[in-house]
N, C-alpha and C positions, 0 to 999 in steps of 0.2 A: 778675581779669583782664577787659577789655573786652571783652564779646564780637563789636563789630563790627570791633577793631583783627584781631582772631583771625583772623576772613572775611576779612579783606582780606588779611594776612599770606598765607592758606592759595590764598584765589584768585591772589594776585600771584606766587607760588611757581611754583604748578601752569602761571602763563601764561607765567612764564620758562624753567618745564625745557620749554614745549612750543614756545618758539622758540629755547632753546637746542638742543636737536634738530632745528628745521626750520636753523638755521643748519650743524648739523654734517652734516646731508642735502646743503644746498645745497655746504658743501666739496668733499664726494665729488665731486658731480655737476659741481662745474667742474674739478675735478682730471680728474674722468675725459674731461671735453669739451679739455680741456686737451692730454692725451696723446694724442685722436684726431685730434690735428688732421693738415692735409696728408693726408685720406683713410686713417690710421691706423686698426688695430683692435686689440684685446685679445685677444687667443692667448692659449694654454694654451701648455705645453711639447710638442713631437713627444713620442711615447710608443709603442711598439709593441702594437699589435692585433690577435689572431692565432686564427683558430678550423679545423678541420677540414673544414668544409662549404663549400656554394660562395658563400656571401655575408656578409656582417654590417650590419645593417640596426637603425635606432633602431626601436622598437613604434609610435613615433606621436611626430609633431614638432608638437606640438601650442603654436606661439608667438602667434598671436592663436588667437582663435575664430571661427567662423563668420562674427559680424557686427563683427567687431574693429576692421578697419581700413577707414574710409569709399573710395568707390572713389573722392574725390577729392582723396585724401591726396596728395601729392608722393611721387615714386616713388623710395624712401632715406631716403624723414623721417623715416619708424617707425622702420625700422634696416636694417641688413644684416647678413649674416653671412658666414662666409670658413671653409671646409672647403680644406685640403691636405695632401699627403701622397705618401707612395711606397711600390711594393709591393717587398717584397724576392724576393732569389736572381733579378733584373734583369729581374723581369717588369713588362707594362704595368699599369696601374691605373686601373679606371674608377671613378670619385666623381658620383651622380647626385642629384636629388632631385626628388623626383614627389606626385602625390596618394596620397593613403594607399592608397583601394582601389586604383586601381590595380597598386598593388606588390603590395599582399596576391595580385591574381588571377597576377602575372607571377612569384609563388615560391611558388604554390599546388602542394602538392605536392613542394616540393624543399627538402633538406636546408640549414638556415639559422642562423644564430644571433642573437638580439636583442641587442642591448647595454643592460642592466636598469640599471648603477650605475656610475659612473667617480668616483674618489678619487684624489687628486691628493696629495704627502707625506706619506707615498710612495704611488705609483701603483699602482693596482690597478682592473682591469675586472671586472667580473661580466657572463656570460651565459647565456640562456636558450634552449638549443637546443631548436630544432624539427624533428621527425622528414622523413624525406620519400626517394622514391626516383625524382624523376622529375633527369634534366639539364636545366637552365634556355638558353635562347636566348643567344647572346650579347646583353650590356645594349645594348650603342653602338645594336643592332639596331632596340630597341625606340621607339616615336613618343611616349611618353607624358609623356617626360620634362621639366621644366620648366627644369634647369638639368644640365647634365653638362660633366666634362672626361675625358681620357680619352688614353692615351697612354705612354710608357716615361718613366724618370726622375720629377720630383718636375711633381703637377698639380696644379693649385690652381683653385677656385669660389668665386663669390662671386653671392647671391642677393640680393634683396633680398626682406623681409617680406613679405606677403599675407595676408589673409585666407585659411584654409581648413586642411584638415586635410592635414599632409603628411607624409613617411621619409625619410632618409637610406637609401642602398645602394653599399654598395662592395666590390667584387670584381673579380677580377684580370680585366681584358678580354678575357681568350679564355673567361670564364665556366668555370672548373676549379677544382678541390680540392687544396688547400686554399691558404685563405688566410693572409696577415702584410702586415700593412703599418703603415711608421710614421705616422700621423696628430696633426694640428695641429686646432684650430678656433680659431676669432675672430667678435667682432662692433661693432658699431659703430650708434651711431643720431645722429641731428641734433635728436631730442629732449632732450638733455641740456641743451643752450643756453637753452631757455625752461622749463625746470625746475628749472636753476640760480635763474634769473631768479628765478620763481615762490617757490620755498624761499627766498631772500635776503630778500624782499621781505616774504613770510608772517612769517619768524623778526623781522626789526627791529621790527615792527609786533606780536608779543606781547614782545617785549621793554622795547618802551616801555609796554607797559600793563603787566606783571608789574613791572619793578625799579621804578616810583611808589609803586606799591601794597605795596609790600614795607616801604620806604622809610616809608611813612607809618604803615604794619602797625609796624614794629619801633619807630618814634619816638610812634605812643600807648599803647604799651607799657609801655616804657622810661621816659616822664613821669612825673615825680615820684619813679621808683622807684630803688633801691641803699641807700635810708638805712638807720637799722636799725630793727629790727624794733619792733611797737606794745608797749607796753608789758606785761610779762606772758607776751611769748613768748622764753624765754630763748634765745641765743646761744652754742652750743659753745666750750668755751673763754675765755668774759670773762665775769666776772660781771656779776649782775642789781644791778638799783640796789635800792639800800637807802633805808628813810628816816630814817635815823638819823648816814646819810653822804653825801658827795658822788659825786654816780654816777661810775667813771671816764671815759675816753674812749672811746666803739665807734667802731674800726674800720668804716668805712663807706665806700661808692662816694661818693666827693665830698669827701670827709673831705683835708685838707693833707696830702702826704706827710711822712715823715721820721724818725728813729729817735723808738723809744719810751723816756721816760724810767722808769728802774728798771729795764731789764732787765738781768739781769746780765752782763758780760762775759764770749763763750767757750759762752755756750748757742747761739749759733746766729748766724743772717744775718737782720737786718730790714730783706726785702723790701715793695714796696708791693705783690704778688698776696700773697694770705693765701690758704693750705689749709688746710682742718684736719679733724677726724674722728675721731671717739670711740668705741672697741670697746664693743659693746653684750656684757656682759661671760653673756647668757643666747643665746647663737644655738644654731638649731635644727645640730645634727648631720648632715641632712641636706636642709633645704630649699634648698640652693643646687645642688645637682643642679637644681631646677628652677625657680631663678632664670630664666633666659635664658626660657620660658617666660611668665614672669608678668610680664620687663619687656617685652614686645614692645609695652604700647599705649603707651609710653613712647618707646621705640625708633623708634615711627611718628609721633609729635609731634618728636623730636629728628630725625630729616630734615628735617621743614621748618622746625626751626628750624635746621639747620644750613645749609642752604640759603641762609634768609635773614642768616644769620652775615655768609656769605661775602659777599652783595650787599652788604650795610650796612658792612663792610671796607675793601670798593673804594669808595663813595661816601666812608667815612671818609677814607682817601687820597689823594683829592683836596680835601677841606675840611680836612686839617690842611697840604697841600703850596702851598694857597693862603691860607689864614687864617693857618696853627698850631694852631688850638683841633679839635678831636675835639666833634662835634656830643654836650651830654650828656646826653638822651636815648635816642640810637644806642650811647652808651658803655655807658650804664646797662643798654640789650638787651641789647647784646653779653655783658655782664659778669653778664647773669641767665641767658643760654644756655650758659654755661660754669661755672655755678654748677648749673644743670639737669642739664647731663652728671655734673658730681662727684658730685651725690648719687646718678644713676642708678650708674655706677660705683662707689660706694664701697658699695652696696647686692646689686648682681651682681658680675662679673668684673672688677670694678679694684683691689675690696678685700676684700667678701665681710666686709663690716665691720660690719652691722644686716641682721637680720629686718625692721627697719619700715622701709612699703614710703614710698616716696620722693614726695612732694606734688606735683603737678601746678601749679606755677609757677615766674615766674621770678625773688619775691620771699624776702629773707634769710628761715625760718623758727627754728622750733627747733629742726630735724633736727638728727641727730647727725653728720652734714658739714656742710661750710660752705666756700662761697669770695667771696674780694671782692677787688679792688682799689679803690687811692684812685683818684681822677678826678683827673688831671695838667689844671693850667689853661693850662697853655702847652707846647707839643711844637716839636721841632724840625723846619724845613721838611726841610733837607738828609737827616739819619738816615730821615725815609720812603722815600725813592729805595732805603737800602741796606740798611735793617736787617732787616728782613723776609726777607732773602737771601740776600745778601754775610754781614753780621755775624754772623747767626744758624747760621751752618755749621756751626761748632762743635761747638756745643750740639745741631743739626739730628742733626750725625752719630751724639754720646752716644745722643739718643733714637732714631736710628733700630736701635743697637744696646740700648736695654730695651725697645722694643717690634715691631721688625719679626722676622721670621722668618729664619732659614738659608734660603738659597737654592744650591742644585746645580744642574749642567750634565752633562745624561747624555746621550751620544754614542747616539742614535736610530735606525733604518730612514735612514740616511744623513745625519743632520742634528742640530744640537746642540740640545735639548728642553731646557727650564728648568722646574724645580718645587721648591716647598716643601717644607721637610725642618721638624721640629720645631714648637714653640713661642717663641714670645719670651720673654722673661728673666722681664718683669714677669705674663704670663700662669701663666707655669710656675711663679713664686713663688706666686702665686693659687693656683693647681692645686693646690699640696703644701700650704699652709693648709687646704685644702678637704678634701684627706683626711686630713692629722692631725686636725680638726673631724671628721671623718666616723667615727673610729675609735677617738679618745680623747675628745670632745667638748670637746677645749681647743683655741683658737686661739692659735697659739703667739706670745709678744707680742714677744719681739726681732723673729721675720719678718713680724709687723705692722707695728714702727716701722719695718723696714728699706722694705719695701712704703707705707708713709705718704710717705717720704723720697724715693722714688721719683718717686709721685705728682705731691709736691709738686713735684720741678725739674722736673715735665713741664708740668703748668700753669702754672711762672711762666715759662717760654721760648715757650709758647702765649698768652700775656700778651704778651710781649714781641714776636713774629711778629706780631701781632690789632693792633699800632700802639697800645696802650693806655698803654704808658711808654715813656719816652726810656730809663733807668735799663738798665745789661746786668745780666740776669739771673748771679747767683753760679756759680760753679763748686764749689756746695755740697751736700753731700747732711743737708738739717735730716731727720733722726728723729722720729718721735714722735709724737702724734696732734696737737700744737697745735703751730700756727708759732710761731716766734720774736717774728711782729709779733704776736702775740695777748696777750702776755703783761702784763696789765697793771700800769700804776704805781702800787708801794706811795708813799701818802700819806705824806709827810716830816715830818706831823706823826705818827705812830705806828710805836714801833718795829718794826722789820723782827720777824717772825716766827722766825728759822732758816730754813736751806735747805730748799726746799720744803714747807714748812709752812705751812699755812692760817691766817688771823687768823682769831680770833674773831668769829664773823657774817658773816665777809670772805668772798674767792672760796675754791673748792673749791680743793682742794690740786692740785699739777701730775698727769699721769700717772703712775704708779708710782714714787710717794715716798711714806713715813709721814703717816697723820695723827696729830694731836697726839691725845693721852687716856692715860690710866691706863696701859694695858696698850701703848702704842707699835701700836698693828693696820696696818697698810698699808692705803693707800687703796686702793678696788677695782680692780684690775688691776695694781696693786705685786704686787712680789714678795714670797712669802714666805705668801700670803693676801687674804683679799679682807673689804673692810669693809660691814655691815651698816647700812642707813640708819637709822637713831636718833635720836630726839630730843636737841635741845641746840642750843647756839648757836648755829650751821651747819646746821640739820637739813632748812634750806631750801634747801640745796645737793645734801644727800645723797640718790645713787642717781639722777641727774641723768643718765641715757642711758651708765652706766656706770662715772660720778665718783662716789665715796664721799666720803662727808663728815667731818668728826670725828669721834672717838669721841663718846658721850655723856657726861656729867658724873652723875656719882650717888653712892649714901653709898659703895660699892664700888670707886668710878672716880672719883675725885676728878679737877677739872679742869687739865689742867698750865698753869703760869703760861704766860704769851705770852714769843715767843722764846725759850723753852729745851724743849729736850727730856728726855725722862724719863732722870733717872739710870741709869746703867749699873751693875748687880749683880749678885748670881750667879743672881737669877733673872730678869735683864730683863738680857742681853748686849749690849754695844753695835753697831749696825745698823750696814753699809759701804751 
């Protein structure tokens, strides 16, 4: 990987979440300049406040500081605030606010309570009574006050900020015991307008410099890359070229779509997103307890590239809604970040399918996952507009039932709460592989291929969403560790083999079917048994990240001719 494409990716990232935030700052801030307008404020709900002694007073109102606000601010610019309310059982209600000391000397001595903590659904006050046995003055009385109302029925104040340290005091205006009154506050500033401004302007300006940098981060990435792999690094599922034969065809980003010749009819759907994924047939019992652990520097490279996914999406979106063509490049990132995720998932919690831990690129390897699509040369302009949303519903809703959560609604402290109940389908299937692995140290393979099958419709409608094919993804569930397009085509000059049986030198035999040899052994992970890598024909295949190869041939195992299987007798009964 480049490592200056990397820097730029990782800065271009970091400058878009950080004006993506000044943008979603500046929303607030005009929503909220929005709803104050016409001299509006933001109130709380009235709430009842109610203590034994003769006042309730905040500890300290401390909204600027000392030297906060210049004295030649405009008088409301900073902000204002808005206290109102009424005292119950039809007494009057004095609402004051003063300097701090002040108040302290004017309830020195007399029984009071602070207001420490106000929680809002549902409501609840905390306070902090202060001892004291003197009777306080009537408040109206007092000269110190900077703002007060005061009066019977509902009074309302409205201050405007300052500098300095100041309280709240409210208490019923004949200054007696005890108090209740339902109380409101509000506030409001004129700063919100050029803060708006401010954030609007900050956010477009790292947005233009993050989505370029992104853009050029994912397109010298992406150059040159989706082909397959150099020669020597084998490929899950397709065999390695021979020299003694014609290589077949790899599946590759770029590569022409369209069905594969020789696959047989009724195995499956040939899609152009390919999945695939090979039980590593020795996993540990229990290092997937702390998988999620060991993928985590993984986990922090797949944010940013998922980040950059999505930017290179929406740029995609518009160069195929104006061209047709899918920049291929951008294709080729996209289709190596999504190849990045399946390995990391198919190694932690999506399949729990390999010990070996997952390569840090976004290049095809030999890992024992693998994803690719072809590279469509021409896309439709119209299907961008809907398919991604409209069309995708569907299949959106399937997945959101194998991987979202149960959701409940429990009737709260007055108000309906929503929370998570369970696991999703596809995690929970995880889960019960992970402890039958944990307990029997076999990973059960029907709930692997069911779990493969899974996988795979999730990625190829994640294809399909990402703008990468016109093609609707199948209403199909393929099984198994290898897709359907993976399967490659027997050469018409050589007889077929039988059903799932390896040629001679050829590719490894399919997932749990027989290899051919003397004694009929199942290839590793077939049922029944598991095959031993041995020399012989194929022995270049065998044991291949959990593909078994042929038997070997020897004076004891004689070699079975090609295309038939071992006779059926009483002591070799015939396989279903």
């Amino acid at each position: 990987m480049r490592p200056g494409r990397i820097v730029m990716l990782v800065l271009g990232t970091l400058s878009a979440l950080l004006g993506l935030g000044l943008l979603a700052g500046a929303g607030a801030a005009g929503f909220a300049n929005y709803l104050q307008r016409d001299n509006g404020y933001f109130t709380t709900p009235s709430e009842r406040y109610a203590t034994n002694s003769y006042a309730l007073t905040t500890p300290r109102l401390d909204i600027m500081t000392e030297d906060g606000v210049p004295d030649t601010a405009p008088v409301g610019m900073v902000g204002s605030i808005l206290l109102g309310g009424s005292a119950a059982a039809g007494k009057e209600i004095f609402i004051g606010i003063g300097p701090r000391s002040d108040v302290a000397a004017y309830l020195d001595g007399v029984s009071h309570s602070e207001i420490t903590e106000v929680r809002f659904n549902p409501f609840r006050a905390e306070y902090r009574d202060v001892a004291g046995a003197r009777v306080p003055a009537r408040p109206a009385d007092q000269g110190f006050w900077t703002a007060s109302a005061t009066g019977a029925g509902e009074q309302q104040l409205e201050w405007d900020l300052r500098s300095g340290s100041w309280a709240v005091v409210i208490m019923n205006a004949d200054a007696t015991a005890p108090v209740a009154v339902d109380m409101k506050a509000g506030g409001r500033s004129d700063l919100l307008w050029p803060v708006f401004i401010g954030l609007l302007a900050g956010g477009i300006v790292f947005l233009l410099i993050g989505v370029p940098l992104i853009v050029l981060g994912a397109a010298g990435l992406g150059r040159g890359k989706g082909g397959p792999p150099l020669p020597g690094q084998p490929v899950p599922g397709q065999p390695q070229y021979s020299a003694t034969a014609p290589p077949p065809r790899l599946h590759a980003a770029g590569a022409l779509p369209g069905a594969v010749a020789g696959v047989p009819p009724g195995t499956g759907v040939v899609y152009p997103a390919r999945l695939s994924g090979h039980l590593d047939p020795n996993l540990s019992r229990w290092m997937w307890l702390f998988k999620w652990l060991l993928a985590i520097p993984h986990f922090i490279v797949l944010f940013f590239l998922w980040f950059a996914f999505v930017v290179v999406t929406i740029v995609a979106w518009f160069a195929i809604l104006f061209t047709g063509r899918y920049p291929r490049s951008l294709f080729n990132f996209n289709v190596g970040v999504m190849r990045w995720s399946w390995r990391v998932a198919f190694y932690s919690y999506g399949a729990l399918g390999t010990d070996l831990y997952p390569p840090f690129t976004l290049e095809r390897t030999g890992y024992p996952a693998d994803f690719d699509v072809d590279y469509p040369e021409k896309l439709s302009r119209g299907l961008v507009l809907v398919k991604s949303w409209l069309l995708a519903i569907p299949h959106l809703l399937i997945i959101a039932l194998l991987t979202g959560t149960a959701q409940t609604w429990v009737y709260r402290d007055g108000q309906w709460v929503q929370g998570g109940a369970g696991a999703s389908l596809l995690g929970l299937l995880v889960f019960i592989a992970g402890v039958i692995l944990l307990f029997t140290g076999v990973y059960s393979r029907g709930l692997f291929d069911f779990i493969m099958g899974l996988n795979r419709w999730i990625y190829r409608v994640a294809a399909y969403v990402s703008l990468m094919r016109d093609e609707y993804p199948p209403f199909h569930l393929d099984m198994g560790p290898r897709d359907p397009g993976d399967v490659p085509a027997i050469p018409p000059a050589v007889p077929p083999a039988g059903p799932g049986y390896a040629l001679p030198g050829g590719a490894p035999p399919l997932y749990g079917q027989p290899a051919p040899g003397g004694t009929g052994t199942p290839a590793a992970g077939g049922p029944g048994g598991t095959a031993t890598p041995t020399a012989g024909p194929a022995a270049g295949h065998a044991g291949f990240y959990g593909i078994g190869g042929p038997a070997a041939a020897g004076p004891d195992k004689p070699e079975a001719p090609a295309g038939r299987d071992n006779a059926a007798g009483p002591d070799n009964p015939p396989r279903i």
